[in-house]
C-alpha positions as CSV (number, residue, x, y, z in Angstrom):
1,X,155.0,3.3,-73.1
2,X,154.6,4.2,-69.5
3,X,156.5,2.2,-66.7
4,X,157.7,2.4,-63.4
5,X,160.1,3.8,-61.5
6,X,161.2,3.2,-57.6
7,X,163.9,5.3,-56.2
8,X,165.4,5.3,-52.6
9,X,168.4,6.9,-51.4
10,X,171.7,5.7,-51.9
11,X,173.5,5.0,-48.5
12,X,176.4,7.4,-50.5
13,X,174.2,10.0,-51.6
14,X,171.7,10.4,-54.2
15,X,169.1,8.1,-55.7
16,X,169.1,4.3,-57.0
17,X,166.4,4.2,-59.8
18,X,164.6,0.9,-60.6
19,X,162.7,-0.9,-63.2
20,X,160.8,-3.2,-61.9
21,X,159.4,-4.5,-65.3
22,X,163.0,-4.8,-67.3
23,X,164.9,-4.8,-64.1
24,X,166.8,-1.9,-65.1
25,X,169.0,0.0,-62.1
26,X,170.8,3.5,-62.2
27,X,171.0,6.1,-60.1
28,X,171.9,9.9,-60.0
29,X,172.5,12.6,-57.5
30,X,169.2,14.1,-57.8
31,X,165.9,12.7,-58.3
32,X,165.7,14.3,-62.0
33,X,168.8,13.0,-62.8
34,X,168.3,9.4,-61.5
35,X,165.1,9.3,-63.2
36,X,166.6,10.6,-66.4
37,X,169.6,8.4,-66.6
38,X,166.6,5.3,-66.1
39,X,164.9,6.7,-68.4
40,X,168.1,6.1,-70.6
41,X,168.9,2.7,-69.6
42,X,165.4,1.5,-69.9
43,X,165.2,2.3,-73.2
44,X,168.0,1.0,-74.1
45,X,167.4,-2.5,-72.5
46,X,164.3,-2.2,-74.6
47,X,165.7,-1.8,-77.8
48,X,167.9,-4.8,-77.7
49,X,164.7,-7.0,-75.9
50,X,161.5,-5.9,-76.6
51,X,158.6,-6.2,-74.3
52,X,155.3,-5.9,-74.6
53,X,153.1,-3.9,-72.0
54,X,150.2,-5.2,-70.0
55,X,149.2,-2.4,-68.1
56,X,150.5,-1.4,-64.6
57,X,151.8,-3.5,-61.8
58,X,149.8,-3.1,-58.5
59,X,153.0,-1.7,-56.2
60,X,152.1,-1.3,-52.6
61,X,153.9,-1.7,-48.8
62,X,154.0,-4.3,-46.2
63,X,155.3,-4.3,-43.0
64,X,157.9,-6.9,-41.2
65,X,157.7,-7.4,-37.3
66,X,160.7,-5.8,-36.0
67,X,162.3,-8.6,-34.0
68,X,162.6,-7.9,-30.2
């Protein structure tokens, strides 16, 4: 099963990993390692509640006015 991951940079360093389809959250000092320890939570919210996969979310940006 293929799902997604979005990282950003943790305001103390490293990277907060996200699930957006279990809502899974970790993070790591390294991109690898955030990704891994995901990978590792995800499955493990999977295991005690099962999902079912219907393909890919559409992810993409907006933009906010920045206020004057």
């Amino acid at each position: 099963m293929q799902l997604t991951a979005v990282l950003t940079q943790a305001e103390e360093g490293g990277y907060i990993a996200m699930n957006p389809e279990t809502g899974t959250t970790t993070q790591g000092e390294t991109i690898d390692e955030a990704l891994l320890n995901l990978q590792d939570a995800t499955a493990l919210y999977l295991e005690e509640f099962p999902m079912v996969s219907y393909g890919h979310p559409l992810i993409t940006t907006f933009d906010i006015p920045a206020h004057a």
